[in-house]
N, C-alpha and C positions, 0 to 999 in steps of 0.2 A: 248330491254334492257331499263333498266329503271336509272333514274340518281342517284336510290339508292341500284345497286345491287354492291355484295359485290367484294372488290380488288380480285385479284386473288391470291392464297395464292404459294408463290415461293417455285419451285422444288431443288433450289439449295442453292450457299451462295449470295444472290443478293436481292434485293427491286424492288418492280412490277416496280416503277417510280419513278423519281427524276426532283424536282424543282429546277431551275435556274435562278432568277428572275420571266420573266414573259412566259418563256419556263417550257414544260414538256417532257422532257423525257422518254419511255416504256421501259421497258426492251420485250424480244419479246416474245409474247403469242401464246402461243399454245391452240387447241380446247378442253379446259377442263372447266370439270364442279365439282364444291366442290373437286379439286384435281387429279380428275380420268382423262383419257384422252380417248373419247368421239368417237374418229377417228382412223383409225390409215391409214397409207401408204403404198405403193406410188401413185400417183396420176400417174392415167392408161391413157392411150393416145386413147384406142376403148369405154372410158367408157361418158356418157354425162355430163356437165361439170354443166350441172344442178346438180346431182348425188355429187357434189362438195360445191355445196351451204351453207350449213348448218357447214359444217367444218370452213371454212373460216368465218363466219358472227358469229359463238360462239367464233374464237381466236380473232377477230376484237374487238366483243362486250366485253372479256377480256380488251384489251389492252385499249379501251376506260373508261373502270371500274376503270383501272389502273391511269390511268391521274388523272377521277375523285376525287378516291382517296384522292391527293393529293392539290386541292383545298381548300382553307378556305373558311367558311361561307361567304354569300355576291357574291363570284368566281363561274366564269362557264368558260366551252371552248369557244373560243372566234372561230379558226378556226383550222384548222389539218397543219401543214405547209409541216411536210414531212410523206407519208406512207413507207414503205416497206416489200413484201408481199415475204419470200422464199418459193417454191414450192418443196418438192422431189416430182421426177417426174421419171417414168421409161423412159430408151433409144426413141427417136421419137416424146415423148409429146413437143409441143414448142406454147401453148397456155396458157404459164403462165400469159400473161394479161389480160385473159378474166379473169380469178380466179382471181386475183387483181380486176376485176371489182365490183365482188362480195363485198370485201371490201371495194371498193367507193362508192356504191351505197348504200352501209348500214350507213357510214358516211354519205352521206350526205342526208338521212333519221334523221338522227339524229340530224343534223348540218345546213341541209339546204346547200345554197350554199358555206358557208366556212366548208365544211367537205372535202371538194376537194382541195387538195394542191398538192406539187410534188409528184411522187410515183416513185417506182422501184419497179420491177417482177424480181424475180433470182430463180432460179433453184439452188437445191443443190443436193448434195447425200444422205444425210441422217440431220433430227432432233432428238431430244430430246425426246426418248421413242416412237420411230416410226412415231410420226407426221406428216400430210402431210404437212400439213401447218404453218407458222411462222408467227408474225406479229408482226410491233414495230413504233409505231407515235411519233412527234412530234408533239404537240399541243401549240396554245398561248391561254393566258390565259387573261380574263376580269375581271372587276371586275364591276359586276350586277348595272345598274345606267349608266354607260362610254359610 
């Protein structure tokens, strides 16, 4: 992803992200692309979690669009402070952090070593239009020069 691809455009009544001072807020992205949703679920527990990849690092790279977003000229991420990755997942699966890994490793591609901050992996019953995957950072913000 690039630091100029576009917010993601909200499925509901809500804004991708919201600034707080020097906090950003996601709301949580799901693996869509121009609106469509790209994936759908549940995340299988015989299946390779490579097989999984690409779902999780399109709603990541959402969620990080999202933050961007909302930076002013001059601003960039500074670090990710908090992740959290929900996973629907059928009866048995319990390899929700490897799939959150997914999501770290693509921050901190992105971020270097502050794309790594707290995380959570949770398991739900269902998303938003069948999605496997959910995703929602907090981010701090710089301001380019600091």
């Amino acid at each position: 992803m690039s630091a100029t691809q576009e917010r993601p455009v909200p499925q509901g009544d809500y804004i991708p992200a919201k600034r707080h001072g020097g906090m950003i807020f996601t709301s949580g992205m799901t693996p869509r692309r121009n609106g469509e949703l790209m994936f759908t679920g549940p995340v299988r527990h015989d299946t390779p979690m490579d097989d999984y990849r690409a779902a999780v690092v399109l709603a990541c790279s959402n969620a990080l669009a999202a933050a961007r977003g909302v930076l002013d000229e001059g601003e960039s991420i500074s670090a990710i402070l908090s992740l959290t990755v929900y996973v629907v997942a059928e009866p048995g699966f319990t390899a929700h952090s490897r799939l959150a890994d997914f999501a770290s490793q693509y921050l901190r591609g992105e971020l270097g070593p502050d794309g790594i901050g707290s995380r959570a992996a949770v398991g739900v019953a269902t998303l938003p239009g069948n999605a496997p995957v959910e995703i929602q950072i907090v981010a701090a913000v710089r301001v380019d020069g600091d």
